[in-house]
LOSE-978809 format. One line per 4 residues: number of its first residue (from 1); their letters; for each residue x, y, z of C-alpha. Coordinates in steps of 0.25 Angstrom, whole numbers. Example, Ala and Ser with C-alpha at 12.3 -4.5 7.8 and 13.67 -1.06 7.14 Angstrom:
LOSE-978809
1> as> 49:-18:31 | 55:-4:29
***
This chain:
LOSE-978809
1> xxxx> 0:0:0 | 6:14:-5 | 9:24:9 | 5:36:4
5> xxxx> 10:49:10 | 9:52:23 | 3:67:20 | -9:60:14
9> xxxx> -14:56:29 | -15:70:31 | -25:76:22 | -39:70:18
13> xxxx> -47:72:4 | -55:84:2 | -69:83:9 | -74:93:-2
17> xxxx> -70:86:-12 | -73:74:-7 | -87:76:-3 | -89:82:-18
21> xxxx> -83:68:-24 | -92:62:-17 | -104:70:-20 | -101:69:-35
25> xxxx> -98:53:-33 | -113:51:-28 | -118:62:-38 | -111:52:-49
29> xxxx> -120:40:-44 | -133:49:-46 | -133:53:-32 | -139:66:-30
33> xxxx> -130:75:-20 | -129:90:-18 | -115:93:-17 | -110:105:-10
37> xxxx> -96:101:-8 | -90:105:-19 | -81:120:-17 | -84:124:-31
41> xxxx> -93:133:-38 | -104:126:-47 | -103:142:-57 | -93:137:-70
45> xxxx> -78:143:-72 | -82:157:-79 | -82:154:-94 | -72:165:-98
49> xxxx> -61:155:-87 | -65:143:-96 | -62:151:-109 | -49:157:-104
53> xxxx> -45:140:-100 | -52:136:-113 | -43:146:-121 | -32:142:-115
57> xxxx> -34:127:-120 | -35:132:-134 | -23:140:-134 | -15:127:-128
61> xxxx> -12:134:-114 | -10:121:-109 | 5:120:-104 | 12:122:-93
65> xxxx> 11:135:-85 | 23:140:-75 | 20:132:-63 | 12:143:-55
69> xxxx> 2:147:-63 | 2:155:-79 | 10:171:-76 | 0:176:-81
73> xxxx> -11:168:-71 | -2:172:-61 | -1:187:-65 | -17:186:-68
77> xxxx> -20:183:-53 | -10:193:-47 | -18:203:-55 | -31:198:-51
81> xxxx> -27:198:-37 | -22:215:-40 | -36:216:-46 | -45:211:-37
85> xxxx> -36:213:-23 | -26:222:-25 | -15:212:-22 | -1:213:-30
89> xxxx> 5:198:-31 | 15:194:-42 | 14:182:-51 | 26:176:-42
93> xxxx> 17:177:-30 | 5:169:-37 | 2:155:-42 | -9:149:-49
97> xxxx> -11:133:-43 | -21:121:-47 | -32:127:-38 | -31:135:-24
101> xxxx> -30:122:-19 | -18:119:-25 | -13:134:-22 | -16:132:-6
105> xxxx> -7:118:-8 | 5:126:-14 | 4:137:-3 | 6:127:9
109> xxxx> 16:117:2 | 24:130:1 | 22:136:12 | 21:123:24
113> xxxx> 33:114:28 | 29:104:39 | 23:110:52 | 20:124:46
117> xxxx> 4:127:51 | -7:132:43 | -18:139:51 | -32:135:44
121> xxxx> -43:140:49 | -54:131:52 | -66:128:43 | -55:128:33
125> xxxx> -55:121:19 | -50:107:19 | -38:107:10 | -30:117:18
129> xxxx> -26:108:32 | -23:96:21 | -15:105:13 | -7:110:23
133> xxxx> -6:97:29 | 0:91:15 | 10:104:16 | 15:99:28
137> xxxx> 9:110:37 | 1:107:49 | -14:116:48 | -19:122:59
141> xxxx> -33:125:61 | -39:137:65 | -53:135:70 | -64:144:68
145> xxxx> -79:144:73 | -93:146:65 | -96:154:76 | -85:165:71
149> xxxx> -90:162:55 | -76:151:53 | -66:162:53 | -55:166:62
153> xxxx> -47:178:68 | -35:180:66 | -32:180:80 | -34:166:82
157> xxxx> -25:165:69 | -15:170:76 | -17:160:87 | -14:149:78
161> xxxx> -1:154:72 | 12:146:76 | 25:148:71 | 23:137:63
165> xxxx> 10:143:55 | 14:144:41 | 1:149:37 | -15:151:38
169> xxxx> -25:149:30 | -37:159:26 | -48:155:17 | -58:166:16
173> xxxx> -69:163:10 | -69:151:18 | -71:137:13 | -79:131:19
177> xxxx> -85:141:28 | -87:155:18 | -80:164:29 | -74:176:27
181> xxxx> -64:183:34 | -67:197:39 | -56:208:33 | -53:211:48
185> xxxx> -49:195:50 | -41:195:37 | -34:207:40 | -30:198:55
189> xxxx> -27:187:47 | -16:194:39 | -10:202:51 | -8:188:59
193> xxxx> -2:182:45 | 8:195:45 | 12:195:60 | 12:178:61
197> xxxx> 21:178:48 | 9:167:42 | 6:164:27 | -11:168:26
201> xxxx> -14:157:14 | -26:164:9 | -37:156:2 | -47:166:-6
205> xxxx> -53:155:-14 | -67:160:-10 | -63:174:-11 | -73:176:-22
209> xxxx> -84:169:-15 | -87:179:-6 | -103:186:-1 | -99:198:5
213> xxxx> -98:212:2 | -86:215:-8 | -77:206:-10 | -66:197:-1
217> xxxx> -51:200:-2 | -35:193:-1 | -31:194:12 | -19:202:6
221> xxxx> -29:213:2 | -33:213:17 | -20:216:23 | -9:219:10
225> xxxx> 3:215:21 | -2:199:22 | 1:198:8 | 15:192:8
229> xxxx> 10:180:19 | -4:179:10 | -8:166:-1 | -20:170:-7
233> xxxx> -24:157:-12 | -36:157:-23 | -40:153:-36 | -51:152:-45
237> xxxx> -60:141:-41 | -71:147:-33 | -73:162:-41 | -72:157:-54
241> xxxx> -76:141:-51 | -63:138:-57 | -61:125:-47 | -58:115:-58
245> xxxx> -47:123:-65 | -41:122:-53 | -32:139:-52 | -29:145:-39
249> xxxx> -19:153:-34 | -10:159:-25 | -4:173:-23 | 6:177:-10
253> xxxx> 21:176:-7 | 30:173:-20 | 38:162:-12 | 27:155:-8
257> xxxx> 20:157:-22 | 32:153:-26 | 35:140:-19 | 21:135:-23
261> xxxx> 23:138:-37 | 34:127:-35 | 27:118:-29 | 17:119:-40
265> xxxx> 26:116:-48 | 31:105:-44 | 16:100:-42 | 5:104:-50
269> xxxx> 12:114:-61 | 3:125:-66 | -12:126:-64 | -20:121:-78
273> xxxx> -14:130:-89 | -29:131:-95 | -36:135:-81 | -24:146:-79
277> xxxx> -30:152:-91 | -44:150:-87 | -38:157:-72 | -33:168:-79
281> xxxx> -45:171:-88 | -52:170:-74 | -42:179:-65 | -43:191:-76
285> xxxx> -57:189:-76 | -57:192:-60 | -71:186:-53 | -83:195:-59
289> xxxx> -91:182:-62 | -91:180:-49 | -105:187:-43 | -114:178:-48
293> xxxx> -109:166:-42 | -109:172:-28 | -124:175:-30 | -126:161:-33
297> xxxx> -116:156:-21 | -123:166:-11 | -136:162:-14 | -131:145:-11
301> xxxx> -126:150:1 | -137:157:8 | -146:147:1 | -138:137:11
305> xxxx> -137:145:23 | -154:147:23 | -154:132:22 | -144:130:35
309> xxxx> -153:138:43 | -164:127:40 | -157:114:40 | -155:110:55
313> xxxx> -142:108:62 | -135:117:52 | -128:132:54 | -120:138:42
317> xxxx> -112:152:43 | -114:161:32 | -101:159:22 | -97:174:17
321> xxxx> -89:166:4 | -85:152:-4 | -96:143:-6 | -98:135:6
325> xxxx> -108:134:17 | -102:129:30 | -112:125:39 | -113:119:53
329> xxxx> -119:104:53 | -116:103:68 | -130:102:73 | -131:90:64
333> xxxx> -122:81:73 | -128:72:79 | -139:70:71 | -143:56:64
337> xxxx> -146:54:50 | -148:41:43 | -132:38:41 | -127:41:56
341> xxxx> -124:54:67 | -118:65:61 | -106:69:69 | -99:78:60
345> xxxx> -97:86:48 | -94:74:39 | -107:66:44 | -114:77:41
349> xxxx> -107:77:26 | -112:61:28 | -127:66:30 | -130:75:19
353> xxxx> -123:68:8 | -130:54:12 | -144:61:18 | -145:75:11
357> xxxx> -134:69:-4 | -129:84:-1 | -112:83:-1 | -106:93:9
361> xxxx> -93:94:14 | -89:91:32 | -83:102:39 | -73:94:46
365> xxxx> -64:94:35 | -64:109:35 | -63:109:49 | -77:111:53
369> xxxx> -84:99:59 | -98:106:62 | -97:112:46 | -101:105:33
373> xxxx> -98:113:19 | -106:115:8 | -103:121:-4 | -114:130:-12
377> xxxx> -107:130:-26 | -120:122:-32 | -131:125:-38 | -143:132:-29
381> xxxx> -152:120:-33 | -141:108:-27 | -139:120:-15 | -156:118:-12
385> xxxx> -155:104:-16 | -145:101:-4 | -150:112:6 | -163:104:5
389> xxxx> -158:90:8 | -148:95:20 | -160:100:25 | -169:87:23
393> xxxx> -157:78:30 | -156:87:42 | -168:87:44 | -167:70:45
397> xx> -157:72:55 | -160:67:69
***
């Protein structure tokens, strides 16, 4: 029998991905399930993005590209961050990766040697204590309360600070919750990560994805003197539904954009040549397309929230961006259904796609056992579809 590597032991298979397998597993043998697993938007890529990828076949821009992205992707997302926040960066201080996953891999393999600490605040999404894990670092969990809406302060960021923390992690929107951090808690952050001496790696994949007033910001643009110690991690899968052509990004310190360009190189090479071309058609384009597809997700979301407010045993804080509800199922424990107790977040996952055929994702494995996720990038009619068969099997709970 083949011993494989001892890191494997320490990671586990993505439960979003997962539980979306397994939906679209049962869907296959004519089972009919609502799926809210899936962190994707259901809108199509832009058609002027396909066109630009589609163009770039035709013209047999198929090669190779330098390692970290095409120069002129690079420079194309300097200027759209000049543009949009008024933040210089310079192509050496960029690179385009295989997804913003991907990108958050590159920045901790360069950044962690064995028994460096990332702080992650807690719910947090579960590919960054695996990742960190797989870099050799050791995560460090910050907790936070629903009661306080899942966000921190940066005083109890500066309580968890060692001299081996390395760096912290800020996702703001937040996946899985929607949080949002306030301007006054970001500008704490960036004054803890100046005086500790800490990289803030800064993921805005959800920036776009946002209900307030005005628009959200880089932390950069918050407090200009964080910028030599910020990663602002991004791509194009959640404004553009670009999450198949697999672009993301990273801008901050040119050593450490530098060091993952190598490791980069040494891995994966260049994004997809094509889908650079499709990225740079999208980053010149900027996100004006993106109004109508907000409309659509707000109206998911407080269609969603009304129904928590009827369905016994459930809670559900009002996400402020992304695309996820997070409620509380805790007042479900201890109730029986036909298939056993539920005791936790996954038998409560075990519930609905057994009683209700509705695929949601635990909370343990975000770090939040009261929580389940769902996410609300499908149709209003599957949405209804699946708030009315929650509501029918908690309602057969005893």
């Amino acid at each position: 029998m083949v011993k494989l590597a001892d890191r494997m032991s320490l990671i586990k298979p993505s439960p979003t991905l997962a539980i979306t397998a397994k939906a679209k597993a049962m869907k296959a043998e004519g089972i009919d399930v609502v799926g809210f697993g899936a962190g994707e938007p259901d809108f199509d890529t832009p058609d002027f993005v396909k066109e630009a990828a589609i163009t770039a076949l035709r013209e047999g821009k198929t090669k190779y590209t330098d390692a970290p992205g095409m120069p002129e992707l690079r420079d194309a997302l300097c200027a759209f961050y000049k543009r949009t926040e008024g933040l210089d960066y310079t192509r050496a201080e960029s690179i385009i990766s295989v997804g913003g996953k991907h990108a958050l891999y590159n920045i901790l393999m360069a950044l962690l040697s064995p028994g460096d600490e990332v702080i992650i605040p807690t719910p947090y999404w579960v590919s960054y204590p695996d990742m960190t894990l797989l870099a050799g670092g050791t995560p460090v969990f910050l907790k936070t309360e629903e009661k306080n809406g899942f966000r921190f302060t940066a005083d109890e960021l500066d309580a968890l600070v060692t001299p081996r923390t390395k760096a912290v992690v800020v996702n703001s929107p937040s996946n899985p919750s929607g949080a949002v951090y306030d301007v006054a808690t970001l500008k704490g952050i960036a004054a803890v990560a100046k005086k500790r001496n800490i990289i803030v790696i800064w993921d805005e994949i959800y920036k776009d994805v946002y209900y307030g007033e005005g628009r959200l910001r880089s932390l950069p643009h918050y407090d200009p003197e964080v910028k030599p110690l910020t990663l602002i991690c991004s791509g194009l899968a959640k404004n553009f539904s670009m999450t198949g052509w697999r672009i993301g990004w990273v801008l901050g310190d040119k050593e450490i954009v530098t060091a993952m360009s190598t490791i980069q190189g040494q891995s994966t090479s260049n994004p997809v040549t094509f889908a650079q071309y499709g990225a740079l058609a999208a980053l010149n384009a900027g996100t004006g397309h993106i109004g109508p597809w907000l409309a659509e997700f707000r109206a998911r979301r407080d269609a969603l929230l009304a129904a928590f407010e009827r369905i016994p045993g459930i809670s559900c804080l009002k996400p402020e961006g992304a695309f996820y509800v997070f409620p509380n199922i805790s007042g479900w424990y201890g109730k029986k259904w036909s298939g056993g107790v539920i005791k936790d977040s996954y038998d409560a996952t075990t519930f609905l796609l057994q009683e209700a055929r509705v695929a949601v994702v635990p909370g343990d494995p975000f770090g939040a056992p009261d929580n389940i996720r769902l996410s609300y990038a499908l149709g209003m009619d599957e949405i209804q579809k699946g708030i009315d068969r929650m509501a029918a099997a908690a309602a057969s709970l005893k």
